[in-house]
C-alpha positions as CSV (number, residue, x, y, z in Angstrom):
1,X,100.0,207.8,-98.3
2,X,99.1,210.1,-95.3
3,X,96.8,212.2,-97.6
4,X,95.0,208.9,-98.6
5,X,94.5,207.7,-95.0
6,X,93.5,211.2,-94.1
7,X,90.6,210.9,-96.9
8,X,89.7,207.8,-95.8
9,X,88.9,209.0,-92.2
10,X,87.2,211.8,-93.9
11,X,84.9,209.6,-96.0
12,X,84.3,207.3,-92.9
13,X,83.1,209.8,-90.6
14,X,80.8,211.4,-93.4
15,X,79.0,208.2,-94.4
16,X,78.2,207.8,-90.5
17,X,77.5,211.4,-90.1
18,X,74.5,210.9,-92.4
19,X,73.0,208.6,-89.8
20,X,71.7,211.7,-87.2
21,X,70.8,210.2,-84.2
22,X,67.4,210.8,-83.2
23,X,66.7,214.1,-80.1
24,X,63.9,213.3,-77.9
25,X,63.4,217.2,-78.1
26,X,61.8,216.4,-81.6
27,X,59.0,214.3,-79.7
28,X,58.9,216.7,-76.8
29,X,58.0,219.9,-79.3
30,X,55.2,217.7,-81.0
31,X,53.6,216.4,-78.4
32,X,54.1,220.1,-76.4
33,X,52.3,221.6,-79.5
34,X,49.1,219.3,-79.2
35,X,45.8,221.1,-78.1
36,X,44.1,220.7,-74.4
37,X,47.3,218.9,-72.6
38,X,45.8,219.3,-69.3
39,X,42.3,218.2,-69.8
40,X,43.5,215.4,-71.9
41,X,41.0,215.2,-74.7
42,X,40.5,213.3,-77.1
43,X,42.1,215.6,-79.6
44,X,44.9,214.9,-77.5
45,X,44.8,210.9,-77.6
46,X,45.4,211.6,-81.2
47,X,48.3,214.5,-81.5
48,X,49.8,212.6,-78.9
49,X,49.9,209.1,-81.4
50,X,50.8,210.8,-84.4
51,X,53.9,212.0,-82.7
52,X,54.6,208.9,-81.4
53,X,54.2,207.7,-85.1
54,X,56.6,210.3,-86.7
55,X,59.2,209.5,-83.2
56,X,58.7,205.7,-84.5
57,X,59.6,206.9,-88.3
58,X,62.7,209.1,-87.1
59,X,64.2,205.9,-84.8
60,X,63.4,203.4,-87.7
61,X,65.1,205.7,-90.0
62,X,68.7,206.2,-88.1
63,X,68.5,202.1,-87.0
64,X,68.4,201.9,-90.6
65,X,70.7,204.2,-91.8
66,X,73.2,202.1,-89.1
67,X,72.7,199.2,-89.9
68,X,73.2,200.2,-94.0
69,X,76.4,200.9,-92.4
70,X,77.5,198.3,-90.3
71,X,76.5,195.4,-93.0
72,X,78.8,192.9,-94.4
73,X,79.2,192.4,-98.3
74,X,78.3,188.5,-97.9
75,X,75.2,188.9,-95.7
76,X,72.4,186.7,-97.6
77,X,70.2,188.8,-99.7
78,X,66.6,189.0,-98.6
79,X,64.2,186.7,-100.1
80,X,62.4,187.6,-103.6
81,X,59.2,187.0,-102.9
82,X,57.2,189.4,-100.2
83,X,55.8,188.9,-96.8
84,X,51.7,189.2,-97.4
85,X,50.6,192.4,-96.4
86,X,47.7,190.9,-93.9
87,X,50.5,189.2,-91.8
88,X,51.3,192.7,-90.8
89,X,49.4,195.7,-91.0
90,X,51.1,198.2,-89.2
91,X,48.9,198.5,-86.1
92,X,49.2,195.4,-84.0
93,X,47.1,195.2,-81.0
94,X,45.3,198.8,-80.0
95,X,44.5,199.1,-76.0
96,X,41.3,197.5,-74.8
97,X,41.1,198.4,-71.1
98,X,44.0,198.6,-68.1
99,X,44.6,198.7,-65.0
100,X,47.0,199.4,-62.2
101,X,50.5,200.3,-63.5
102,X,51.6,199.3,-67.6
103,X,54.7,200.8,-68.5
104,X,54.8,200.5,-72.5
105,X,58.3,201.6,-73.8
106,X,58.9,201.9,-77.7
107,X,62.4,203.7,-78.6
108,X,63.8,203.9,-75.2
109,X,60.4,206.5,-74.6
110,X,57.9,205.2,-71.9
111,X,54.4,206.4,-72.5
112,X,51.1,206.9,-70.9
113,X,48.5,204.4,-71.8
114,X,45.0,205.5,-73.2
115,X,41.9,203.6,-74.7
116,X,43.4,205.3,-78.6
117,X,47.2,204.1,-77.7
118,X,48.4,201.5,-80.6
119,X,50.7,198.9,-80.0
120,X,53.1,198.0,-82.4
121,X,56.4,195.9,-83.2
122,X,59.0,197.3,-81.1
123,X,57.2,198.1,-78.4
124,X,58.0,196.7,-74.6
125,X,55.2,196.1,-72.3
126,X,55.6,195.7,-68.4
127,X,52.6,195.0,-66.4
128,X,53.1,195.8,-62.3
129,X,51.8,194.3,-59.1
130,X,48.2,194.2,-59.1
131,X,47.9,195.4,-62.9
132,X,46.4,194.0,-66.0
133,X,46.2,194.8,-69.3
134,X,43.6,193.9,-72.6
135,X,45.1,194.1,-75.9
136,X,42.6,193.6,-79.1
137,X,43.2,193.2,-83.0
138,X,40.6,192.2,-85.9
139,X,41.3,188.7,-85.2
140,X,42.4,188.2,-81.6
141,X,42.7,189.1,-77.9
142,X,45.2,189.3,-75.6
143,X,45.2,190.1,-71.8
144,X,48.5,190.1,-69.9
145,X,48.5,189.6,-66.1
146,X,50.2,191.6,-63.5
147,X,54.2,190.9,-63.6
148,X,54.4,189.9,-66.9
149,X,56.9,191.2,-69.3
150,X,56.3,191.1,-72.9
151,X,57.5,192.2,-76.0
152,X,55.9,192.9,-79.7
153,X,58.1,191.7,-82.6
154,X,57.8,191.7,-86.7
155,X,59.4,189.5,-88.9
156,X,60.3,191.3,-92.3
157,X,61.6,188.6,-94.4
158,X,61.2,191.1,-97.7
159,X,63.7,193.6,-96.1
160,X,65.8,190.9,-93.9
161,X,65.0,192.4,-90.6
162,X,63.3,191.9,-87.5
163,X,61.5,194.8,-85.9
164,X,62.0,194.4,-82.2
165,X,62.8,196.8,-79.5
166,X,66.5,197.0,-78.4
167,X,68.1,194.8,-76.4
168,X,65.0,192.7,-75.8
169,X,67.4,189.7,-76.5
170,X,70.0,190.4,-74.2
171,X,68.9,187.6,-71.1
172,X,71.6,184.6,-69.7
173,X,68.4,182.7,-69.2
174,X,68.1,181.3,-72.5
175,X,70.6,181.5,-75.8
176,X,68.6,181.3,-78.8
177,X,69.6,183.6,-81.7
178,X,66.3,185.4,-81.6
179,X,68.1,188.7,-83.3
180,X,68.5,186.2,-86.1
181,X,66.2,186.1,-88.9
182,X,67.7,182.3,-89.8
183,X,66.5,181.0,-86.6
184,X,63.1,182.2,-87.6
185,X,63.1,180.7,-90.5
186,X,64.2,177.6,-90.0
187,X,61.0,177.4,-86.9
188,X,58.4,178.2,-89.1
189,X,59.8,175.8,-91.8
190,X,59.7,173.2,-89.0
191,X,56.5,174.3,-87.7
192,X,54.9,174.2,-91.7
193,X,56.6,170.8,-91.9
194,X,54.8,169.6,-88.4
195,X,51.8,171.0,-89.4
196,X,51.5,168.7,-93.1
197,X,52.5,165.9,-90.9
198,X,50.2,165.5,-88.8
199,X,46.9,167.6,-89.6
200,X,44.6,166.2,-92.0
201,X,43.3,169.2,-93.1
202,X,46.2,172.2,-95.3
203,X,45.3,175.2,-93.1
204,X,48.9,176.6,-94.1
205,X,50.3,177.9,-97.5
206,X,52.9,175.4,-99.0
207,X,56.9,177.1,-97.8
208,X,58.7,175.6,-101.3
209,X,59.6,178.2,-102.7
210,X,60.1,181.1,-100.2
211,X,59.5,181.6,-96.3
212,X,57.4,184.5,-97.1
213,X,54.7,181.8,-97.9
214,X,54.1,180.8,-94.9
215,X,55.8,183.1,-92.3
216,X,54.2,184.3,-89.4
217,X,54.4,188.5,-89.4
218,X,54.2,189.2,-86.0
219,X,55.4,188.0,-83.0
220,X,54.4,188.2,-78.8
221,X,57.6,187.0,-77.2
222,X,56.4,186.6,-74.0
223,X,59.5,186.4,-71.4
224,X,58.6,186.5,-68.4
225,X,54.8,186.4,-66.8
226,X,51.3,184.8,-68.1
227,X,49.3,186.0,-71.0
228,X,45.8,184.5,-71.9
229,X,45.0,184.3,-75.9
230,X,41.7,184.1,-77.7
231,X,42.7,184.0,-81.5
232,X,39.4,183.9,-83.5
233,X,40.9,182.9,-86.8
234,X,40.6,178.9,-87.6
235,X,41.9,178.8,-91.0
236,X,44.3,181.3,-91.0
237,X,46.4,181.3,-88.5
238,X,49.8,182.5,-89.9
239,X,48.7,185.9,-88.7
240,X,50.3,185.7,-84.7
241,X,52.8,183.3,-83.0
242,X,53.9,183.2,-79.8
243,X,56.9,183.0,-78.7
244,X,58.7,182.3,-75.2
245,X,62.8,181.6,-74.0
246,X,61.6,177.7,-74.4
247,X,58.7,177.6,-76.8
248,X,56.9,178.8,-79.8
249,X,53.0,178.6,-79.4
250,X,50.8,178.6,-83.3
251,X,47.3,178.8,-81.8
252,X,44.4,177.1,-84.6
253,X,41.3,179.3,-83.7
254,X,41.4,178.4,-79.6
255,X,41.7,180.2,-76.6
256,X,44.9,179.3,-74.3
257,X,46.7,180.5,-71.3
258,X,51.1,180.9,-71.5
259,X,52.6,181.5,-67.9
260,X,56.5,181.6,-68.4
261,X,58.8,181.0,-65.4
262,X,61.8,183.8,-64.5
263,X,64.4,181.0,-65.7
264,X,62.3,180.8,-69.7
265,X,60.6,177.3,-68.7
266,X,57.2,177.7,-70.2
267,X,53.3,175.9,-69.5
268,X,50.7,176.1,-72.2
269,X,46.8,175.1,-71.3
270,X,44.3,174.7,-74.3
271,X,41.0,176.0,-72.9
272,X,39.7,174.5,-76.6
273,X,40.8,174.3,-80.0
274,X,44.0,173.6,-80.4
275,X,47.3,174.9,-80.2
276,X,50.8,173.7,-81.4
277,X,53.7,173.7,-79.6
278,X,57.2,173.7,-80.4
279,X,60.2,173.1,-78.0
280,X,62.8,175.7,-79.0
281,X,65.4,173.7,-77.6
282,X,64.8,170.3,-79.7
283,X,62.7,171.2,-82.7
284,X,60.2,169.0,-81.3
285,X,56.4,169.5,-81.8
286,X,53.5,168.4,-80.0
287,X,49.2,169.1,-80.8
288,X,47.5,169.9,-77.6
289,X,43.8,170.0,-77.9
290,X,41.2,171.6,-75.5
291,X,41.8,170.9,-71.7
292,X,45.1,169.6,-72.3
293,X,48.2,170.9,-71.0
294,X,52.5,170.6,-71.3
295,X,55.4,172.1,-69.7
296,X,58.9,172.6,-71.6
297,X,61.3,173.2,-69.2
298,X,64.2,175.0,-69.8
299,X,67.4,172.4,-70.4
300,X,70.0,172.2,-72.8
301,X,68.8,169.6,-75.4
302,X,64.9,170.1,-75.0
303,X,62.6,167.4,-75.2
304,X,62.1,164.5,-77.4
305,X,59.0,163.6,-79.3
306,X,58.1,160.5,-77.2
307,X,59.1,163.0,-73.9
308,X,56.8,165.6,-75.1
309,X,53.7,163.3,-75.7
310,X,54.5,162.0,-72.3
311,X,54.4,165.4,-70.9
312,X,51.2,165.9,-72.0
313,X,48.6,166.3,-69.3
314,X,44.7,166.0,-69.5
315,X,43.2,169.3,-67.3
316,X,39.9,169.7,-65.4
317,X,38.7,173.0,-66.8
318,X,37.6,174.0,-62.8
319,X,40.5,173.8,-61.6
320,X,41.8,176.6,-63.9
321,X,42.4,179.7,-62.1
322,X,40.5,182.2,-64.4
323,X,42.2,185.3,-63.4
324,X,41.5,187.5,-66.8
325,X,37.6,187.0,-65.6
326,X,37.8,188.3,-62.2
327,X,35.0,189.6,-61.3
328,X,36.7,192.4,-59.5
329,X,33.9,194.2,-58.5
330,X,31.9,191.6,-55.9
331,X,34.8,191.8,-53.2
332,X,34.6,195.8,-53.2
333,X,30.8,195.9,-53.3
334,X,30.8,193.2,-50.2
335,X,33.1,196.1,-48.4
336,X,31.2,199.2,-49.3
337,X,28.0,197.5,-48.6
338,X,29.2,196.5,-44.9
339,X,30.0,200.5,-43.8
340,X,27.2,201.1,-45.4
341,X,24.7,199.1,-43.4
342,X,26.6,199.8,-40.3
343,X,26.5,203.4,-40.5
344,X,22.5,203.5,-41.0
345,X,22.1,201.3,-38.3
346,X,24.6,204.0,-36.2
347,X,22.3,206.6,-38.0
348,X,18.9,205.1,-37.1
349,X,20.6,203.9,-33.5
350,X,21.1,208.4,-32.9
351,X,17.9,208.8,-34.4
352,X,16.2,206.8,-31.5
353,X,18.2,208.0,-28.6
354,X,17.8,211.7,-29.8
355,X,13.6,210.8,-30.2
356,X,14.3,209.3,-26.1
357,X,15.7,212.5,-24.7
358,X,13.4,214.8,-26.5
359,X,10.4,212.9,-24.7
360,X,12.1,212.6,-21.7
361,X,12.4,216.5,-21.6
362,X,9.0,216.9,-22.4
363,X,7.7,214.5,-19.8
């Protein structure tokens, strides 16, 4: 009996022996081995991705390997069918342009931006004070304004998983079972379903036989923050969705603004096209078309049908504060032109009282 316990223990602490946790030393050594560090070439750019690639591979590999072990015999086998490759390709958005202070975390690692930097499911984004930040894909655009927090998601319906970056769940403010690839499921059945309903055109492949017909790949959960959206795809837009603590955003070839509150309650504004809207809460839908605009707030039943066509507010596109199209550089040309015409007229002022006492010497 004890020499059977004793094996066991033995065989348990094997099987999760085989699961070696990733060391950060790994990444360190790569990246310490690319060429021209300090001038920060870029040679560099691209050392410097391909270890965070192979530091990615290593952490998906242990997660993996844990979660092999930690399954239950009666967890539902994955669907049959597979996602379509275009809903994911691997690379998500790649960095457009920045400023101020991004912190971009992926594996508990936080890493320098550059104009080659990649982001990918996983990966946590956290714009500061005064900072902004332009994502870009094949199909869309994304720019996240200062304070926003945001993170990049993947749902794998072929391997049962969703790719997401740990503990992004983990918030009192809202308790949706976002970790859980059901709930997923069952909102882009819904949304599929809305969608037949009410559009008079099929812009979205039939879901009877398996979510992987119609599920949306990838995922920006937006939590906390605002993020402006410019998805260039009108026929195919099971490519992106959007997701906050309150709603789920499918954007139809439009451009549209999502500011989320700290306690989840979210505002969408259509700037045209059209987007449709989901209250997480309720599994309620609504179509908002350009200059239109809806808050779902964040309560315990949501809101109704009739409630969200009531919250449904016609905009004046002037009175939208365009912040992603700042023109930043007007306010600090007005202040370096000011010194600038001061200090020739102090120039030209020396310049005349120096000609004065020269004359007055000569005289």
């Amino acid at each position: 009996m004890i020499l059977s316990v004793l094996i066991f223990i033995i065989f348990i602490n094997i099987s999760y022996a085989a699961c070696l946790e990733p060391d950060i030393s790994t990444y360190n050594s790569c990246t310490g081995a690319c060429p021209d560090a300090v001038a920060f070439t870029e040679d560099f750019a691209e050392c410097v991705n391909v270890c965070i690639g192979e530091w990615n591979d290593i952490q998906d590999e242990y997660y993996s390997c844990l979660k092999a072990k930690r399954e239950e015999p009666e967890e539902v086998a994955p669907p049959s069918k597979t996602v379509h490759s275009s809903y994911y390709s691997g690379t998500g958005y790649s960095v457009n342009s920045y400023e101020g202070e991004v912190k971009l975390t992926r594996g508990g690692v936080v890493f320098s931006l550059n104009s080659n930097f990649n982001v990918v499911p996983g990966d946590s984004i956290k714009t500061g004070d005064n900072s902004q930040l332009k994502l870009v894909s094949d199909d869309s655009t994304t720019i996240l304004e200062e304070d926003t927090l945001a993170y990049m998601l993947h749902l794998d319906f072929e391997k049962n998983e969703i790719v997401s970056a740990p503990g992004w769940d983990e918030d009192p403010n809202y308790k949706h079972e976002f970790d859980n690839l059901k709930f997923w499921s069952d909102t882009l059945l819904d949304l599929a379903d809305f969608v037949d309903k009410n559009r008079p055109t099929k812009i979205i492949e039939p879901c009877e036989e398996s979510i992987s017909d119609c599920a949306w790949g990838f995922v920006d959960f937006i939590k906390e923050g605002a993020a402006w959206f410019d998805e260039k795809i009108e026929k195919d837009y099971g490519k992106r969705i959007v997701v906050t603590p309150t709603a789920a955003v499918i954007p139809i070839g439009t451009k549209f603004i999502v500011e989320v509150a700290p306690d989840g309650a979210t505002t969408v504004t259509t700037l045209n096209g059209t987007v449709i809207v989901m209250d997480l809460k309720s599994r309620k839908s609504v179509i908002l078309e350009v200059n239109q605009k809806i808050t779902i707030p964040n309560t315990s039943k949501g809101l109704g049908e009739q409630e969200l066509q009531q919250s449904l507010t016609e905009i004046d596109p002037k009175s939208i504060d365009k912040w992603w199209i700042k023109d930043k550089e007007k306010p600090e040309s007005k202040t370096i032109i000011f010194p600038t015409i001061l200090l020739m007229v102090v120039i030209a002022v020396g310049i005349i009282i120096l000609l004065a006492k020269k004359r007055k010497k000569k005289q």
